[in-house]
C-alpha positions as a Python dict, from the first residue, in 0.01 Angstrom:
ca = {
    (1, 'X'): (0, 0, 0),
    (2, 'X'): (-112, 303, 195),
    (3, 'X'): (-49, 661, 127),
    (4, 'X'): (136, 833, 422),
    (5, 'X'): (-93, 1104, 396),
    (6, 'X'): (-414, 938, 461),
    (7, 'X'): (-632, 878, 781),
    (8, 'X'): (-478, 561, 829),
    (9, 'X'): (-110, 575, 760),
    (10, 'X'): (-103, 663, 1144),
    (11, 'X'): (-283, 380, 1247),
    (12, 'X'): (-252, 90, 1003),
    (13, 'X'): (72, -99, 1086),
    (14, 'X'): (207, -439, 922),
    (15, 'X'): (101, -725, 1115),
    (16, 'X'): (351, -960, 963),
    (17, 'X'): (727, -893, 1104),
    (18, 'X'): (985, -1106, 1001),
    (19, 'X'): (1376, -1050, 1019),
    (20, 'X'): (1563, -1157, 673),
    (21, 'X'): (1906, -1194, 622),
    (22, 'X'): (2062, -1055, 265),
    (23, 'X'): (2417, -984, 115),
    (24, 'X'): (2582, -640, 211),
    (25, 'X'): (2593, -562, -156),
    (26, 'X'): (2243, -658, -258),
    (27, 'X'): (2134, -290, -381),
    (28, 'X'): (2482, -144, -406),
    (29, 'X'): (2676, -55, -724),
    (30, 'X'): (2593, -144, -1111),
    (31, 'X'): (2642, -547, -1048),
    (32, 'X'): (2441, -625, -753),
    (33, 'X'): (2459, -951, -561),
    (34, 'X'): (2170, -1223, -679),
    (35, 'X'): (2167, -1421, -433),
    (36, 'X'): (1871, -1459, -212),
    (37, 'X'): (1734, -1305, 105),
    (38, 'X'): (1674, -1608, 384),
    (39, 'X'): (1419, -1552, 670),
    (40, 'X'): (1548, -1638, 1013),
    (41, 'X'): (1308, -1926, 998),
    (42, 'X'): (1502, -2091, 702),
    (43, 'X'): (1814, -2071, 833),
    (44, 'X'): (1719, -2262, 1157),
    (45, 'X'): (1552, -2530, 1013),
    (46, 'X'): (1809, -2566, 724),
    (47, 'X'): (2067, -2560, 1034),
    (48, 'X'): (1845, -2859, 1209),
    (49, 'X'): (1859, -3060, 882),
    (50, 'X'): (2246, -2935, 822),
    (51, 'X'): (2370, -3053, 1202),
    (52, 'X'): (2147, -3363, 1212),
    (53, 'X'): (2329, -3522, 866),
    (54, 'X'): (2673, -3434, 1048),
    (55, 'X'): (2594, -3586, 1303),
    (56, 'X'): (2517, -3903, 1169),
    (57, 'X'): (2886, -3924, 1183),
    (58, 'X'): (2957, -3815, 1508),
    (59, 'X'): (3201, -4041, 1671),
    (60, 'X'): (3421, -4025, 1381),
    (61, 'X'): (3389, -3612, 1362),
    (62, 'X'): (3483, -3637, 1706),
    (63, 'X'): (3832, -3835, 1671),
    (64, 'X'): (3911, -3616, 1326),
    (65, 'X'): (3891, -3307, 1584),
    (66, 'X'): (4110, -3520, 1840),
    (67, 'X'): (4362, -3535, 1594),
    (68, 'X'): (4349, -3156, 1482),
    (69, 'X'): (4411, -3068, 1866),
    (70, 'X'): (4727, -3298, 1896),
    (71, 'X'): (4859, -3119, 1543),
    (72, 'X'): (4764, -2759, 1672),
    (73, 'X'): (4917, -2831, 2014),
    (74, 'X'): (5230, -2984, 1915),
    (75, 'X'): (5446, -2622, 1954),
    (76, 'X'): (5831, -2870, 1929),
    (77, 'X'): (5907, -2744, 1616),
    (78, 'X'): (5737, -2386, 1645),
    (79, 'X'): (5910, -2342, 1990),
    (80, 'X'): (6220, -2398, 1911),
    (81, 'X'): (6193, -2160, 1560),
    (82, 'X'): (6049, -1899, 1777),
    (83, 'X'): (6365, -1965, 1977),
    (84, 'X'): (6617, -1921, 1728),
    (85, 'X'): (6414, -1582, 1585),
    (86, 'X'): (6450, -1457, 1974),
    (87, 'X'): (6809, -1557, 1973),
    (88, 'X'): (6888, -1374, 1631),
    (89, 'X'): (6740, -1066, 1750),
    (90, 'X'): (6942, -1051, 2066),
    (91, 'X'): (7244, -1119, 1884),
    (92, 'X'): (7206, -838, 1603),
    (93, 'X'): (7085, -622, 1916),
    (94, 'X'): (7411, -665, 2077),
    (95, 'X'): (7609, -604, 1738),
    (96, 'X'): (7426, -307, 1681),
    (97, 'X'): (7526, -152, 2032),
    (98, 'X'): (7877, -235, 1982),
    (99, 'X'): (7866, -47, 1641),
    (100, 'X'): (7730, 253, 1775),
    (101, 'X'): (7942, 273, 2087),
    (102, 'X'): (8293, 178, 1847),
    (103, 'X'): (8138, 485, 1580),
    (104, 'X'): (8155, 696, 1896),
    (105, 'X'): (8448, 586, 2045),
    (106, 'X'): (8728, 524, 1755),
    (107, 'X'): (8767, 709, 1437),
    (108, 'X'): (8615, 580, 1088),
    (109, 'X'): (8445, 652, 832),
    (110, 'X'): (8101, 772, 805),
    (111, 'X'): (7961, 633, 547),
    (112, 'X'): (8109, 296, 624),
    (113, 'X'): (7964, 242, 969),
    (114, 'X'): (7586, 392, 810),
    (115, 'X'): (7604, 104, 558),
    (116, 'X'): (7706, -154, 843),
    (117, 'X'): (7425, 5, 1092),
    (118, 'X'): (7173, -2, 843),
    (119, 'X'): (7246, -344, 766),
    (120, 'X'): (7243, -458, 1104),
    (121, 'X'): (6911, -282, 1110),
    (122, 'X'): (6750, -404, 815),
    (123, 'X'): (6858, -762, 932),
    (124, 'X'): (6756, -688, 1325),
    (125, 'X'): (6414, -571, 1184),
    (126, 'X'): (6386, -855, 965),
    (127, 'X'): (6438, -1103, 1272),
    (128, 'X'): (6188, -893, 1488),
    (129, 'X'): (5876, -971, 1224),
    (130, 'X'): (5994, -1335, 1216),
    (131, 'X'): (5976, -1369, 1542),
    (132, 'X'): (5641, -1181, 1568),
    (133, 'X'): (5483, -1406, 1285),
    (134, 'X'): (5577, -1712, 1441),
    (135, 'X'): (5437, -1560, 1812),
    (136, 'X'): (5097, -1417, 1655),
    (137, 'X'): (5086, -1819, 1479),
    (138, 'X'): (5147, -1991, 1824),
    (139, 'X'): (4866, -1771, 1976),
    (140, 'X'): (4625, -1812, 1707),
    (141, 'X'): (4734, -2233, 1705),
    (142, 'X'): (4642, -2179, 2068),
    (143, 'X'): (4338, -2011, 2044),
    (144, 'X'): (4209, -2264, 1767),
    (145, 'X'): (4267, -2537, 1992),
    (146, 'X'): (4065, -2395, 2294),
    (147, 'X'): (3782, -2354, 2026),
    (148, 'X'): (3794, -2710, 1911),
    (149, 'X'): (3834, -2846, 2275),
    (150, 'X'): (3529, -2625, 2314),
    (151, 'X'): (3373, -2810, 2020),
    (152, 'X'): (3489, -3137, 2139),
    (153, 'X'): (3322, -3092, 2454),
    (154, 'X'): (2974, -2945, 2297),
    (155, 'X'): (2963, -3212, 2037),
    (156, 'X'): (2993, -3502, 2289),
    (157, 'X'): (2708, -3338, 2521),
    (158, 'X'): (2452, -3268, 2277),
    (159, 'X'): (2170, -3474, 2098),
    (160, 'X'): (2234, -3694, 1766),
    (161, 'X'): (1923, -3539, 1636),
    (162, 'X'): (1849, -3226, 1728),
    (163, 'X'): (1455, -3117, 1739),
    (164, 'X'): (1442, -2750, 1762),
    (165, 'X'): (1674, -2451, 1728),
    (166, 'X'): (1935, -2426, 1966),
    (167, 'X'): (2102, -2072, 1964),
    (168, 'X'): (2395, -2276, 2196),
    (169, 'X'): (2469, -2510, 1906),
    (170, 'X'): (2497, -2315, 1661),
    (171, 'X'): (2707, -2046, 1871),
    (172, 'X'): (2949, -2282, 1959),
    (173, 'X'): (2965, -2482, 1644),
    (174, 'X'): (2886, -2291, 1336),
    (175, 'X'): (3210, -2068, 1134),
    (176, 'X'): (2963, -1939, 868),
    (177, 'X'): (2682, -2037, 650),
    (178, 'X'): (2693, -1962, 289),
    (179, 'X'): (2372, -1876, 102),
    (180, 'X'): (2385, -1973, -252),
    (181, 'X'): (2219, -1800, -580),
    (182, 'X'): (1988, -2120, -551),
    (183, 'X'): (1878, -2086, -223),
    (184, 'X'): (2067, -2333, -62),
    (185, 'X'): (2338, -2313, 227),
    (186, 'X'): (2600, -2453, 300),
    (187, 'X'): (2694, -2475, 696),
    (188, 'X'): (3027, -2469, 774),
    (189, 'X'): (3127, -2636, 1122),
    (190, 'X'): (3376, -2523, 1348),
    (191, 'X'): (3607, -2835, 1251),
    (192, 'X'): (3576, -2764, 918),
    (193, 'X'): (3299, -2971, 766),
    (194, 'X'): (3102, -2832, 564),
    (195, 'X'): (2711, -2984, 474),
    (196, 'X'): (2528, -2824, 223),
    (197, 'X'): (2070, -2798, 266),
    (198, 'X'): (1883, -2677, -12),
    (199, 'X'): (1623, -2478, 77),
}
């Protein structure tokens, strides 16, 4: 180790540079993370072994995904709940208009039409996220099919042994890799499969 404040902390640099990948919470807090750091080296070639043992089952990978698209594209039963939710909100919409316009039209009580508006609210409201949750879920079934029609289309194109690091491949087909306390990772695929390298 060299001193900063000698002759040669100017000029002596490290020769070796490497990136490494580590947990977030490797130095923070009382109970720090154990698991290992991994070298961008490691990864690649543990991705090489990881894709080339999925791959061994290719074609059937390949008609699992086929079916996933048909399941995430079939919106029948979706469309026609998002329907309903749309319907319901319309509805209470309208019955909340009449209530306001008959509160300012006719004479009645007060406190009676405030605990029919705020029902009609409460219920209008409750409709409105419904049909929200079941529009953000056909958008993200949507989305998740493009990516596995993506998928699809790079799995069929690509080598059933792969050589050397492809920053493409794993792009296109990787969710996440999970480093273990043992070194080992496990690579989980776009499609869900999951293959496990130790290191």
């Amino acid at each position: 180790m060299l001193c900063r404040h000698t002759a040669f902390s100017a000029e002596a640099v490290c020769g070796y540079r490497r990136t490494i990948w580590q947990c977030n919470s490797k130095f923070k807090g009382e109970e720090r993370c154990h698991t290992p750091t991994v070298d961008t080296e490691t990864v690649q070639r543990l991705f090489i072994q990881a894709y080339n043992r999925m791959m061994e089952n290719q074609e059937q990978i390949i008609k699992d995904c086929e079916t996933m698209r048909r399941a995430l594209t079939d919106f029948a039963a979706l469309d026609a709940e998002i329907e309903r939710q749309l319907e319901e909100t319309q509805v209470v919409a309208e019955l909340v208009k009449v209530a306001v316009k008959e509160n300012a039209s006719t004479a009645q009580s007060q406190e009676a039409y405030l605990k029919k508006y705020e029902a009609l609210t409460g219920r209008y409201e409750k409709a409105a996220a419904e049909l929200e949750r079941l529009q953000n879920l056909r958008t993200t079934q949507s989305q998740r099919d493009k990516a596995m029609s993506l998928y699809i289309r790079t799995l069929k194109k690509q080598p059933v042994v792969l050589r050397e690091w492809s920053d493409t491949i794993w792009t296109v087909m990787v969710e996440k890799a999970i480093v273990h306390r043992d070194g080992e990772i496990t690579f989980v695929f776009k499609n869900g499969t999951e293959v496990k390298i130790g290191a």
